[in-house]
N, CA, C and O atoms as a MOPAC input file, in Angstrom:
PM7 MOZYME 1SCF
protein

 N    133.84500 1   377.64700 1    22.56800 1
 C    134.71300 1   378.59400 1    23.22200 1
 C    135.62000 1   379.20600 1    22.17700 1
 O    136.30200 1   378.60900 1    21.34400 1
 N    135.53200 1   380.18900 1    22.32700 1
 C    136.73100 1   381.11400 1    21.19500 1
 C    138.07800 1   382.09800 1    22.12200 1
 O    138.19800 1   382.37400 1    23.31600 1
 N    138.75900 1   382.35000 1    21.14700 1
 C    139.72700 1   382.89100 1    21.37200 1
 C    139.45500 1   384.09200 1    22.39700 1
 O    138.72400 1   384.98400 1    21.96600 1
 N    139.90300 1   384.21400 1    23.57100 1
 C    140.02100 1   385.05100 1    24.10200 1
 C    140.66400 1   386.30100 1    24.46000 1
 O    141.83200 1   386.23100 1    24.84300 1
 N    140.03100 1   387.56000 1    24.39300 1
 C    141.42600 1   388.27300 1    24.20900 1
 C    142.26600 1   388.74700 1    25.47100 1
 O    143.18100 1   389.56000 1    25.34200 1
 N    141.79000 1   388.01200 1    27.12000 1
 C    143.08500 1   387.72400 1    28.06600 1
 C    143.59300 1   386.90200 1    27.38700 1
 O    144.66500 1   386.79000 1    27.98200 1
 N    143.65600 1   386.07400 1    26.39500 1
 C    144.97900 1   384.95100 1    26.49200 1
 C    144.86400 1   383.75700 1    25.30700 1
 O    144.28000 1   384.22100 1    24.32700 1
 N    145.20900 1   382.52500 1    25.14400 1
 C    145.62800 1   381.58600 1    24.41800 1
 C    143.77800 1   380.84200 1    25.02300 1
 O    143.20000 1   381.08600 1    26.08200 1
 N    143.44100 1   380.18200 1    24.17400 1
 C    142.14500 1   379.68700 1    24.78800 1
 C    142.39200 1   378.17500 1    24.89600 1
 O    143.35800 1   377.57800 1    24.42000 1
 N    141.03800 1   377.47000 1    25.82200 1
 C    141.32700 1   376.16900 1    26.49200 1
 C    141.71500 1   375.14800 1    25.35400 1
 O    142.17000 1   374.11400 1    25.84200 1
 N    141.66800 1   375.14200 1    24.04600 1
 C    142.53300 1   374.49300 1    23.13600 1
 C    143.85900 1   374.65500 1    23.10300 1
 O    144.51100 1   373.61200 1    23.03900 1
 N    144.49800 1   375.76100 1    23.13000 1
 C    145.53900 1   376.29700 1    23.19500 1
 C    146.27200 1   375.91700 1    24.46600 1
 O    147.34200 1   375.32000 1    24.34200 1
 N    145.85200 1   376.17400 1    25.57100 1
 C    146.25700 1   375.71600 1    26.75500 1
 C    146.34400 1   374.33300 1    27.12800 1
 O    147.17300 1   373.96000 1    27.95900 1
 N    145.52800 1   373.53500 1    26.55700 1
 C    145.37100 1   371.78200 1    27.10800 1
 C    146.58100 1   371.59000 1    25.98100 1
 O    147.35100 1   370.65800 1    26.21000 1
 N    146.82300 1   372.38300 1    24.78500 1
 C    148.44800 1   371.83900 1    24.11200 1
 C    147.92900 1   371.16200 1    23.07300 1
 O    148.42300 1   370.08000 1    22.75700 1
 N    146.50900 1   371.86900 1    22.16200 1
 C    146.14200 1   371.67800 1    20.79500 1
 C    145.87800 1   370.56100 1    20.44000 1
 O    145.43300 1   369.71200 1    21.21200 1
 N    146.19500 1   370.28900 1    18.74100 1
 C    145.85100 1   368.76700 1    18.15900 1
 C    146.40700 1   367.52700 1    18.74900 1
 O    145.86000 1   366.42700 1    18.67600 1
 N    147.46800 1   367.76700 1    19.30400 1
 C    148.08000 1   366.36500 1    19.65200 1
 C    147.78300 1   365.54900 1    21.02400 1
 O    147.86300 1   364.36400 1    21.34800 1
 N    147.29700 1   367.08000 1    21.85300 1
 C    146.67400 1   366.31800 1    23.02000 1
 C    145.36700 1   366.01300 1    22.76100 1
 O    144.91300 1   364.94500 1    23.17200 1
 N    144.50700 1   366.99100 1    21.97500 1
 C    142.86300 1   366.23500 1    21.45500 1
 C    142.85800 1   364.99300 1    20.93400 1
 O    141.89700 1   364.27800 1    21.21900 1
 N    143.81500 1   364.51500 1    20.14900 1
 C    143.89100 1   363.81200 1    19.59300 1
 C    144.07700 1   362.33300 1    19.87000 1
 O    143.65400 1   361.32600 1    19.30300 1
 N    145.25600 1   362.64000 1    21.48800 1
 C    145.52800 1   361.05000 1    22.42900 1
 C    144.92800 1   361.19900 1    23.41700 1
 O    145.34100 1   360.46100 1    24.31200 1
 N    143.89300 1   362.00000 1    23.76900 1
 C    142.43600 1   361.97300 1    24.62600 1
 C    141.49100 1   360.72600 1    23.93600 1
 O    141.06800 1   359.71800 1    24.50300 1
 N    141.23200 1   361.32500 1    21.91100 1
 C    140.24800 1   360.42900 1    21.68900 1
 C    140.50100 1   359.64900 1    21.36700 1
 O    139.51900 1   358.91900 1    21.23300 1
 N    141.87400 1   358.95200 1    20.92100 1
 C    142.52500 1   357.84200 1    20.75300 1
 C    142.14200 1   356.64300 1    21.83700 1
 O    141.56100 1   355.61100 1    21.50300 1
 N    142.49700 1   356.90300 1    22.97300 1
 C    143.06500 1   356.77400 1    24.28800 1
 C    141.17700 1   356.30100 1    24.63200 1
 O    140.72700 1   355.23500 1    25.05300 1
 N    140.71500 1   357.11500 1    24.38600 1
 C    139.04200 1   356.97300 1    24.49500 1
 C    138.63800 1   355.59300 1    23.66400 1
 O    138.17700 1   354.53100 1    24.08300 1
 N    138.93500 1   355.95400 1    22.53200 1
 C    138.15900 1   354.64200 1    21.67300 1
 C    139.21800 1   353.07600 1    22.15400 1
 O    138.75200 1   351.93600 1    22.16400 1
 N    140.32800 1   353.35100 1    22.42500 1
 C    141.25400 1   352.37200 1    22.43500 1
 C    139.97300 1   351.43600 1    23.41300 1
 O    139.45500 1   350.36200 1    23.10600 1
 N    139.71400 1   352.32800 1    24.70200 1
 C    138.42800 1   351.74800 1    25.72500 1
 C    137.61200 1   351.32200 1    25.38600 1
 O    137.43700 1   350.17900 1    25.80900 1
 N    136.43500 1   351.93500 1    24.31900 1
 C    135.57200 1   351.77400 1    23.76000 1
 C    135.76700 1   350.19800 1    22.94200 1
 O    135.21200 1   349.15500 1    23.28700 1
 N    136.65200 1   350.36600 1    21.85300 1
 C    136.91400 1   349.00500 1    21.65500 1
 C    136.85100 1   348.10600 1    22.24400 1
 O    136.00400 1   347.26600 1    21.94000 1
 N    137.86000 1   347.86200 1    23.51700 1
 C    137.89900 1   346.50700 1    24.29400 1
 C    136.41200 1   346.53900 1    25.68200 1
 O    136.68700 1   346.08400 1    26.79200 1
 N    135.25400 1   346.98800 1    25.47000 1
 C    134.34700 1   347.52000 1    25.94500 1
 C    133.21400 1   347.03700 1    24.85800 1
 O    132.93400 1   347.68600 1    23.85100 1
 N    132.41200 1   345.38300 1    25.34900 1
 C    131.47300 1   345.75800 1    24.49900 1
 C    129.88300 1   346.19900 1    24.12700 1
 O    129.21700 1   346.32300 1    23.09900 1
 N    129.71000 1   346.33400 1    25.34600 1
 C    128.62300 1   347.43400 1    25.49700 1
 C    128.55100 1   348.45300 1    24.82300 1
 O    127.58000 1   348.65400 1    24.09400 1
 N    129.45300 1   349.21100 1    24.91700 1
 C    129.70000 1   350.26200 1    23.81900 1
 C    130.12300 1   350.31200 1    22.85100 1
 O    130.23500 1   351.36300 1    22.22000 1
 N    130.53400 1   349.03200 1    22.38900 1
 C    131.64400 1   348.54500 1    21.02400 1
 C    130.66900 1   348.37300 1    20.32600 1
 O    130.77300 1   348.64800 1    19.13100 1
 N    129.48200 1   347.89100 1    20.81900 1
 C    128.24900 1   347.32600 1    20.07600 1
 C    126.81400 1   348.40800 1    19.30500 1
 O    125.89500 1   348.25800 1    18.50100 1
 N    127.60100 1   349.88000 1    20.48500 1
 C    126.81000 1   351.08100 1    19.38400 1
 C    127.20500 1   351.46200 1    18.40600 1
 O    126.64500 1   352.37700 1    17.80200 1
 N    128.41600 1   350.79000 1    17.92000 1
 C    129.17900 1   351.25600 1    16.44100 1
 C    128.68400 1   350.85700 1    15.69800 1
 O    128.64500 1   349.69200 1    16.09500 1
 N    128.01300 1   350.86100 1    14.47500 1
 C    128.06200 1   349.58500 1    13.27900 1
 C    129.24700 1   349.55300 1    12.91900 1
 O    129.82400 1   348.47000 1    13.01800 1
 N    129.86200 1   350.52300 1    12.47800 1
 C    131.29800 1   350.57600 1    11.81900 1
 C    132.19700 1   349.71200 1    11.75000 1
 O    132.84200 1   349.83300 1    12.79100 1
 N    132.59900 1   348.95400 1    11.17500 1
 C    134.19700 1   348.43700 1    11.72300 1
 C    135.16600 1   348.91700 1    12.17100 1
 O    135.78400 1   348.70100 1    13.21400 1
 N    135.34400 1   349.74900 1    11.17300 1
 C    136.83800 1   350.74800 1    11.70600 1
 C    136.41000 1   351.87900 1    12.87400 1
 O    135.59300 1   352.58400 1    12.28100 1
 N    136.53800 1   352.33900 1    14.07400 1
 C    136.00400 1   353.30600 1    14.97300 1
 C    136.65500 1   354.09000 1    14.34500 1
 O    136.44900 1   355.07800 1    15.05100 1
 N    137.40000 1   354.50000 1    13.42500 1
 C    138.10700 1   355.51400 1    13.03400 1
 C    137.63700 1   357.17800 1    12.77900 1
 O    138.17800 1   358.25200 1    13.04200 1
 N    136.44600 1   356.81400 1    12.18000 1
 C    135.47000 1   357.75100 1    11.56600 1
 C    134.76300 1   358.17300 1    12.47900 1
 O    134.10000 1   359.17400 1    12.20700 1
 N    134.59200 1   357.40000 1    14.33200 1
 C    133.49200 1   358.35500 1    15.27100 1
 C    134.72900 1   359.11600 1    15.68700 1
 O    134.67700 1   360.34400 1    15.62100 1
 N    136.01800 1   358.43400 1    16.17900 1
 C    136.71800 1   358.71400 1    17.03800 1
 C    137.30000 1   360.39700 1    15.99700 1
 O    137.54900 1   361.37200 1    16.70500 1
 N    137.43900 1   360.55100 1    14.62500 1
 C    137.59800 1   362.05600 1    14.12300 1
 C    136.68300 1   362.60600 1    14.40000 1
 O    136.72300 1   363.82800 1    14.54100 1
 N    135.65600 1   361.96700 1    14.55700 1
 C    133.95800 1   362.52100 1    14.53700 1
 C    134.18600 1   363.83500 1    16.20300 1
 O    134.29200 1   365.06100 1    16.25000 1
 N    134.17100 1   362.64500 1    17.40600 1
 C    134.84500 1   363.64500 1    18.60400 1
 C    135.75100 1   364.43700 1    18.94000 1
 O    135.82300 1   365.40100 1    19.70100 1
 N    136.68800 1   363.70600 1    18.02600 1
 C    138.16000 1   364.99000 1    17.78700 1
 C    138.02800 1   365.98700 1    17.53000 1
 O    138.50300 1   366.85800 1    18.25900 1
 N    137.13800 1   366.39400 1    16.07900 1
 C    136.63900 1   367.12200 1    16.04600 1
 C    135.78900 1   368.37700 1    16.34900 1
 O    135.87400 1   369.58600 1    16.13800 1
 N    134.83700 1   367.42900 1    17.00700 1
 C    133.84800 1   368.19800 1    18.35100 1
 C    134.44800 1   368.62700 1    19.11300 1
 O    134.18200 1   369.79100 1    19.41500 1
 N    135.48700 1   367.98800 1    19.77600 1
 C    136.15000 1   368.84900 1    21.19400 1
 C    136.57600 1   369.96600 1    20.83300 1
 O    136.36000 1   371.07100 1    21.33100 1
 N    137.56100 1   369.50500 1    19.42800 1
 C    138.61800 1   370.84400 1    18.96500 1
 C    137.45800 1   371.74000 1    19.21000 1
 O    137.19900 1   372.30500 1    20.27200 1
 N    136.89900 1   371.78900 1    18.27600 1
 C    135.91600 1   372.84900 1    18.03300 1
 C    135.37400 1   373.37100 1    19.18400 1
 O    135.47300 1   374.58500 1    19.36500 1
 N    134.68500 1   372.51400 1    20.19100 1
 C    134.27600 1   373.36300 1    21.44300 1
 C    135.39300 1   374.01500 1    22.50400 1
 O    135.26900 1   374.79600 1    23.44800 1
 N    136.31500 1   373.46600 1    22.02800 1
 C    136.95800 1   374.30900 1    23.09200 1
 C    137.90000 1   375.24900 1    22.51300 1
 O    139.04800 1   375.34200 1    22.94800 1
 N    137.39100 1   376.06400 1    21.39100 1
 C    138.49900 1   376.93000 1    20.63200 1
 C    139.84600 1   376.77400 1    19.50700 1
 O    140.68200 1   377.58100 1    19.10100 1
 N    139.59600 1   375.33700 1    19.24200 1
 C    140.47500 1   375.15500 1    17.95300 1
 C    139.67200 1   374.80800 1    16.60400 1
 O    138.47100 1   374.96600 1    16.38400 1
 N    140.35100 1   374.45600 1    16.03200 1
 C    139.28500 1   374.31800 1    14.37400 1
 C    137.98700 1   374.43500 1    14.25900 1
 O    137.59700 1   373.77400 1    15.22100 1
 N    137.07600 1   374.82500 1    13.73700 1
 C    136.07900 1   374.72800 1    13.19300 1
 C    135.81100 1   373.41600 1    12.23800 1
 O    134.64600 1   373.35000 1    11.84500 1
 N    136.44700 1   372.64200 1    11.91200 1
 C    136.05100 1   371.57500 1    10.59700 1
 C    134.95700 1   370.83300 1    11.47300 1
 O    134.32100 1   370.17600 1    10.64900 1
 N    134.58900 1   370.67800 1    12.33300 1
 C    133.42500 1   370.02800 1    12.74400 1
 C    132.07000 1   370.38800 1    12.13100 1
 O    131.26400 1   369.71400 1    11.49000 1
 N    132.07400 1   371.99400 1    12.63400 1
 C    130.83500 1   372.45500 1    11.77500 1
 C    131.02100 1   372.60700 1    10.19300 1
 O    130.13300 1   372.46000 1     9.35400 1
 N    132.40300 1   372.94200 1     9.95400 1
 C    132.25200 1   372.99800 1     8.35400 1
 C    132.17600 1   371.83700 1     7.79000 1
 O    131.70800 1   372.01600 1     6.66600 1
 N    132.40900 1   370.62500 1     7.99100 1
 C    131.93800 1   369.47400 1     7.67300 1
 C    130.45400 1   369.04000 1     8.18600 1
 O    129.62700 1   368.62300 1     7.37500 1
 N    130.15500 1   369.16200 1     9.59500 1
 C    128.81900 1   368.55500 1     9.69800 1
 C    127.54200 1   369.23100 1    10.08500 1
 O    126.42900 1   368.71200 1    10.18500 1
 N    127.91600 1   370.57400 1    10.30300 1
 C    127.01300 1   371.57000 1    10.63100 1
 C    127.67500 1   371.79900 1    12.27300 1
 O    128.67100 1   371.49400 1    12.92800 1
 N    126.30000 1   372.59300 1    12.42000 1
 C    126.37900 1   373.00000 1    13.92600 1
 C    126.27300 1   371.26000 1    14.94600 1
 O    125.30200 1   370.52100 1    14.78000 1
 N    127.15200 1   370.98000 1    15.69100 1
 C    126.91700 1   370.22600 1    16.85600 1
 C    125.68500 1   369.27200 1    17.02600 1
 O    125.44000 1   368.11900 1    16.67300 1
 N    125.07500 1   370.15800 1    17.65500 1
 C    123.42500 1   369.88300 1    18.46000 1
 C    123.54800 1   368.62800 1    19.03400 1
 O    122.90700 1   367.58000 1    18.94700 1
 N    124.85000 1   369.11100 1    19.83800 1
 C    124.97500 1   367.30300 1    20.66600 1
 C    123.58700 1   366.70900 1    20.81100 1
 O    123.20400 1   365.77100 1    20.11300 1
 N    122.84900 1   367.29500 1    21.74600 1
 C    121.64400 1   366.44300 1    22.18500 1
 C    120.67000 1   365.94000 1    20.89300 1
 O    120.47200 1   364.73400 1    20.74600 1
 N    120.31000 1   366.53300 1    20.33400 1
 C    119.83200 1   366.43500 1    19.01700 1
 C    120.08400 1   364.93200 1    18.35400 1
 O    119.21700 1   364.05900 1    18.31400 1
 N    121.47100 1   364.79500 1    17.83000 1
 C    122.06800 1   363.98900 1    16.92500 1
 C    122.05400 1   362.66700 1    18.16900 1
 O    122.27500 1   361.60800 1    17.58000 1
 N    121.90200 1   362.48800 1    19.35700 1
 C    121.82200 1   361.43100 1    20.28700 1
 C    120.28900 1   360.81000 1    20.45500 1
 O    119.98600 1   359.62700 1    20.61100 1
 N    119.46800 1   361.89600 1    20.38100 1
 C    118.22100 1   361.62100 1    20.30200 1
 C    117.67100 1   360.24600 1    19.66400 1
 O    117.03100 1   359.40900 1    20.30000 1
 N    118.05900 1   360.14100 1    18.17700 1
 C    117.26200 1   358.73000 1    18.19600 1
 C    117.70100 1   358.00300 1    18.30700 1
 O    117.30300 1   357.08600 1    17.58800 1
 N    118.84000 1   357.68300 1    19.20800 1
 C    119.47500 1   356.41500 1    20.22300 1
 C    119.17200 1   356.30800 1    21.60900 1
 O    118.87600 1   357.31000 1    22.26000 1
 N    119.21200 1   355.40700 1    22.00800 1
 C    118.24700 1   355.15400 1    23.60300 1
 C    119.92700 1   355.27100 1    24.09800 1
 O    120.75900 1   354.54000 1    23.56100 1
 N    120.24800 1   356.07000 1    24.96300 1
 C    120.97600 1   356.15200 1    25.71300 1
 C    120.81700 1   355.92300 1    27.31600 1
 O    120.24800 1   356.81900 1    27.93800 1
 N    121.28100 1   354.78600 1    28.02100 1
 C    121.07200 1   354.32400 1    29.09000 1
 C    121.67700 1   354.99000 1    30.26100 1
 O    122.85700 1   355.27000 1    30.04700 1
 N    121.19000 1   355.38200 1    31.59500 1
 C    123.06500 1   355.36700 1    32.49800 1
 C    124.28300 1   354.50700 1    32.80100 1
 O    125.35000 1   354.73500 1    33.37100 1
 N    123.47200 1   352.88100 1    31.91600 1
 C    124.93500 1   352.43200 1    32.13900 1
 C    126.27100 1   352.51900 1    31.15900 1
 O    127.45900 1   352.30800 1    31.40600 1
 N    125.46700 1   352.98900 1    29.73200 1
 C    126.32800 1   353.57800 1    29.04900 1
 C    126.73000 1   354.93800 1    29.21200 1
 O    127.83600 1   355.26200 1    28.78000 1
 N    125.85300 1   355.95500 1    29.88300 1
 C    127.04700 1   357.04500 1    30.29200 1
 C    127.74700 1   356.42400 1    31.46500 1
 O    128.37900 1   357.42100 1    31.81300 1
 N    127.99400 1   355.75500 1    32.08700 1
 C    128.88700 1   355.44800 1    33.54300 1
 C    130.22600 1   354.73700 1    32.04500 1
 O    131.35500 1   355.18000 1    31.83500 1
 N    129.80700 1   354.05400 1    31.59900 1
 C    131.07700 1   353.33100 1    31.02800 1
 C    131.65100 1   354.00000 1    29.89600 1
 O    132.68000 1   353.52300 1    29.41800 1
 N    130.94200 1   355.44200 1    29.19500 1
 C    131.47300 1   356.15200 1    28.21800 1
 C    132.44300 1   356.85400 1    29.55200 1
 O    133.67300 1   356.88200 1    29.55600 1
 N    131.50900 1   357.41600 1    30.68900 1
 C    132.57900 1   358.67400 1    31.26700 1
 C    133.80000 1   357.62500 1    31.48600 1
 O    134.91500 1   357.99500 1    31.12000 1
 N    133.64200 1   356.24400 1    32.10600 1
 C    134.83400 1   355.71900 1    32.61200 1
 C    136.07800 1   355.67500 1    31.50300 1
 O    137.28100 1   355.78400 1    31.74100 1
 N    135.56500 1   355.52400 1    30.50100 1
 C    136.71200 1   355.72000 1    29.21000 1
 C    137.23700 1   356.67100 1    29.10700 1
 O    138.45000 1   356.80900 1    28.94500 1
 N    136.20000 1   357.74500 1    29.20100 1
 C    136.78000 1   359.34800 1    28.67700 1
 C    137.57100 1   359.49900 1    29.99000 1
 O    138.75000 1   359.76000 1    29.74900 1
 N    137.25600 1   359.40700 1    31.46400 1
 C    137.72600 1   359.72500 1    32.68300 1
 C    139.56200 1   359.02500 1    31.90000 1
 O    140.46000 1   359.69700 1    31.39300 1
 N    139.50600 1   357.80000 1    32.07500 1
 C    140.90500 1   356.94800 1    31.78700 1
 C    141.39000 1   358.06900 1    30.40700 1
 O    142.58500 1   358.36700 1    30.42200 1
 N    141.09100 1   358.28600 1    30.00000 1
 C    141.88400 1   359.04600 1    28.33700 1
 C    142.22100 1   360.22700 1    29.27000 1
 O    143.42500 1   360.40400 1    29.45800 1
 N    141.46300 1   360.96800 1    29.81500 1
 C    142.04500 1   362.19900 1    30.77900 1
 C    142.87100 1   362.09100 1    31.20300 1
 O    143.70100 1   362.97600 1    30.99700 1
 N    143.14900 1   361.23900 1    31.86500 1
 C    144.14300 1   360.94200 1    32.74300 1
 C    145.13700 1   360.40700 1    32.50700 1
 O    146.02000 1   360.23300 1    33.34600 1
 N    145.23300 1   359.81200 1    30.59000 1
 C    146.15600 1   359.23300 1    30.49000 1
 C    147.33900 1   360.81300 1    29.57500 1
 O    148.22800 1   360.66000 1    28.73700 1
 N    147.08700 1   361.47000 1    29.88200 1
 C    147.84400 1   362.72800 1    28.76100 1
 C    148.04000 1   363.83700 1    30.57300 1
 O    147.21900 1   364.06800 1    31.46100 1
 N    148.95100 1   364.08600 1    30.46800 1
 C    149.65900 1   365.13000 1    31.41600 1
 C    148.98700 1   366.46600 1    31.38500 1
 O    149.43400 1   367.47100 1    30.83100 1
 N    147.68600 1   366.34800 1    32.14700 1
 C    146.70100 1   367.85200 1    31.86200 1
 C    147.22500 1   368.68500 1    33.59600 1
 O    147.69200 1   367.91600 1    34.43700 1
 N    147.13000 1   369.77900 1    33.86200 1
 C    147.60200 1   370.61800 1    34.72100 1
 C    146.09000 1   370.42100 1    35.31300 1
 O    145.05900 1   370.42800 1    34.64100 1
 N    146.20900 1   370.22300 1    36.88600 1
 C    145.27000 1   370.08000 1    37.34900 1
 C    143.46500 1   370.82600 1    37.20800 1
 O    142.36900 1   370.31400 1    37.43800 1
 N    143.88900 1   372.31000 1    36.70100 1
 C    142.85900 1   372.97500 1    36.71600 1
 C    141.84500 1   373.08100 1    35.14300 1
 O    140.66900 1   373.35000 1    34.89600 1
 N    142.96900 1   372.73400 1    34.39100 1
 C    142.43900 1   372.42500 1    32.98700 1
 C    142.29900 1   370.54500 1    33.00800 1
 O    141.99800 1   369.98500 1    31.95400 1
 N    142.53200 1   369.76500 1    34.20400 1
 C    141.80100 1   368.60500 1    33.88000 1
 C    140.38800 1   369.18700 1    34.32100 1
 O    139.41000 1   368.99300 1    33.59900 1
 N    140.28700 1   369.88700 1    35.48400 1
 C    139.11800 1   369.68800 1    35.92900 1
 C    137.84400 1   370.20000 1    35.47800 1
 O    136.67600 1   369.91300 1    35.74100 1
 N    138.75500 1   371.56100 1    34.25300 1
 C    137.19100 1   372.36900 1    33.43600 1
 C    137.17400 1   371.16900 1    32.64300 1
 O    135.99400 1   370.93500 1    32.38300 1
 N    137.86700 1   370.36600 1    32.17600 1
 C    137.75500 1   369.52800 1    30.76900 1
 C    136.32500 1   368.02300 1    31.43800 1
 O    135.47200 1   367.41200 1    30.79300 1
 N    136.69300 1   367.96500 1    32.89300 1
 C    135.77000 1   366.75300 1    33.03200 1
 C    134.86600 1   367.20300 1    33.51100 1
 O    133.86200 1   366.49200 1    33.48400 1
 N    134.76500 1   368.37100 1    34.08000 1
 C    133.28500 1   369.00800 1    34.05500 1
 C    132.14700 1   368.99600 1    33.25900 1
 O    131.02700 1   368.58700 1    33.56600 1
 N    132.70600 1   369.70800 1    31.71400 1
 C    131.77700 1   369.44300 1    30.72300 1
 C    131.86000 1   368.37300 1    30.60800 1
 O    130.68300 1   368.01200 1    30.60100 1
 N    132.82400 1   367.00100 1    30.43800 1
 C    132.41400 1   365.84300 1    29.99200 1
 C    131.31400 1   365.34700 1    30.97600 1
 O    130.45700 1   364.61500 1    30.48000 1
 N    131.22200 1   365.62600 1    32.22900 1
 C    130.01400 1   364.75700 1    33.07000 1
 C    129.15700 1   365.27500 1    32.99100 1
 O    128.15200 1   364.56300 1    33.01200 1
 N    128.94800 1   366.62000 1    32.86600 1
 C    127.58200 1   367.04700 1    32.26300 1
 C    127.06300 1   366.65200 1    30.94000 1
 O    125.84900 1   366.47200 1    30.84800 1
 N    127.69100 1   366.51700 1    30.07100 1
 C    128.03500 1   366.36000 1    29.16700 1
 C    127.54500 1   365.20000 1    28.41700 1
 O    127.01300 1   365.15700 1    27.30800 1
 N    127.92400 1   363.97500 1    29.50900 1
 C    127.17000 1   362.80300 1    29.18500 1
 C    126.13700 1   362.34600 1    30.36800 1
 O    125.63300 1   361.22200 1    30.37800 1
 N    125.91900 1   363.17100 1    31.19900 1
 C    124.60100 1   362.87100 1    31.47200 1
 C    123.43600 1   363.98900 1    31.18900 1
 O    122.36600 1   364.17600 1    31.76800 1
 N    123.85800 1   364.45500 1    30.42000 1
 C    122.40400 1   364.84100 1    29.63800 1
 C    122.07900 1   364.15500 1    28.38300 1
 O    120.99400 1   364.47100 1    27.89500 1
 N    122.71400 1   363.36900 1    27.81400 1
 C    122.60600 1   362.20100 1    27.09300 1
 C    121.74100 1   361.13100 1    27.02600 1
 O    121.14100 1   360.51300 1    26.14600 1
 N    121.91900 1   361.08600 1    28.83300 1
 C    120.73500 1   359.74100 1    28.89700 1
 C    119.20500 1   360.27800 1    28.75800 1
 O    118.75500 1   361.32300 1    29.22700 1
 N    118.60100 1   359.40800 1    28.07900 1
 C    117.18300 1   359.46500 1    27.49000 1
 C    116.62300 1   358.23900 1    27.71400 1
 O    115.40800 1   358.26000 1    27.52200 1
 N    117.01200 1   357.29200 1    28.01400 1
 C    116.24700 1   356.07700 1    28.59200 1
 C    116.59400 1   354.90800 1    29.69800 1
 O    117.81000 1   354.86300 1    29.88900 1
 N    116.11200 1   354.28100 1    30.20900 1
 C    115.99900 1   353.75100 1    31.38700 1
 C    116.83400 1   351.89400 1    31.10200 1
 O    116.25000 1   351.14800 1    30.31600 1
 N    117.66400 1   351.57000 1    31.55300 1
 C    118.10500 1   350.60800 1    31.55100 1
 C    118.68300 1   350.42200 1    30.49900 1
 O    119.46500 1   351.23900 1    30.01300 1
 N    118.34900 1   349.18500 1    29.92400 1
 C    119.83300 1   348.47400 1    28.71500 1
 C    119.11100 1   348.91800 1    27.07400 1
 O    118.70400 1   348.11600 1    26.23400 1
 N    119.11800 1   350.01600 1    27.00100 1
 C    118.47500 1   350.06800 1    25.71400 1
 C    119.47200 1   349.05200 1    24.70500 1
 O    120.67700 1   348.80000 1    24.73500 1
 N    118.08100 1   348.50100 1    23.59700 1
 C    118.48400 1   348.02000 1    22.44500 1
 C    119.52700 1   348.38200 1    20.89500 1
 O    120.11300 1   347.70900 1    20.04600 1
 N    119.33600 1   349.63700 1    21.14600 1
 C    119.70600 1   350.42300 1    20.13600 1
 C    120.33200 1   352.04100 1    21.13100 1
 O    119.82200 1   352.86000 1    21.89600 1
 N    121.60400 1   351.80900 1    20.55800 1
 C    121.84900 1   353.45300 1    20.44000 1
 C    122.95100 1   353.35800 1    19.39900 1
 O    123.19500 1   352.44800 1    18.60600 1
 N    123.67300 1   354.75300 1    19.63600 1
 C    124.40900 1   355.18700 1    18.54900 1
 C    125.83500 1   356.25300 1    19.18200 1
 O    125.96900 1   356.74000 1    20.30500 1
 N    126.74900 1   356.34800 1    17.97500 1
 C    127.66600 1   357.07900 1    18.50000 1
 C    127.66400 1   358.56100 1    18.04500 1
 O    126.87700 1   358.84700 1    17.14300 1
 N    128.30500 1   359.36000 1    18.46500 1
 C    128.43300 1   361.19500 1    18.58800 1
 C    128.43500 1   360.87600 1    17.03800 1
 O    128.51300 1   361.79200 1    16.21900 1

């Protein structure tokens, strides 16, 4: 999404870096104590997915670009591909992301474009059937 010229765009409006920022905080804080999903990290530190999404959002919804200038274009679906993504890991990613929404003071109509794309979002993700062995993070 880019700048629009009615107005300030949905980065601008949800209130920029600092609210992207205790969305994905607020997200991984879940993810962590979660280990179903704690267990698609190798990483130790989540530090590096959780800029990884910061990133991505900024970027899709009209703030920075450093996502693509660091990692290219997106291609959400793409880069998920060779991880088996289950529905019970999208039910327990949205339940994180749902809780991070909700934990930052969004105006009702900009929560609701924001969890729109996220539920679409992560259920086009899933690519396989039950408890896959292997997946991976954004």
């Amino acid at each position: 999404m880019s700048q629009s010229p009615d107005g300030p765009t949905f980065y601008e409006r949800m209130g920029g870096a600092p609210v992207f920022e205790q969305i994905v905080a607020e997200f991984y804080r879940g993810v962590a104590n979660d280990p179903v999903l704690r267990a698609l990290y190798p990483e130790t530190d989540l530090g590096p997915a959780e800029r990884r999404l910061r990133m991505f959002l900024e970027q899709y919804w009209g703030g920075p670009t450093t996502y693509q200038q660091e990692r290219g274009h997106p291609r959400l679906r793409m880069r998920h591909l060779p991880y088996a993504v289950t529905p019970d890991q999208r039910d327990r990613w949205l339940r994180h992301m749902v809780a991070a929404v909700d934990a930052v003071d969004l105006e009702p109509a900009l929560r609701g474009v924001l969890l729109d794309y996220l539920v679409r979002a992560a259920y086009s993700m899933v690519n396989a059937a039950g408890e896959g062995p292997e997946a991976g993070p954004a």
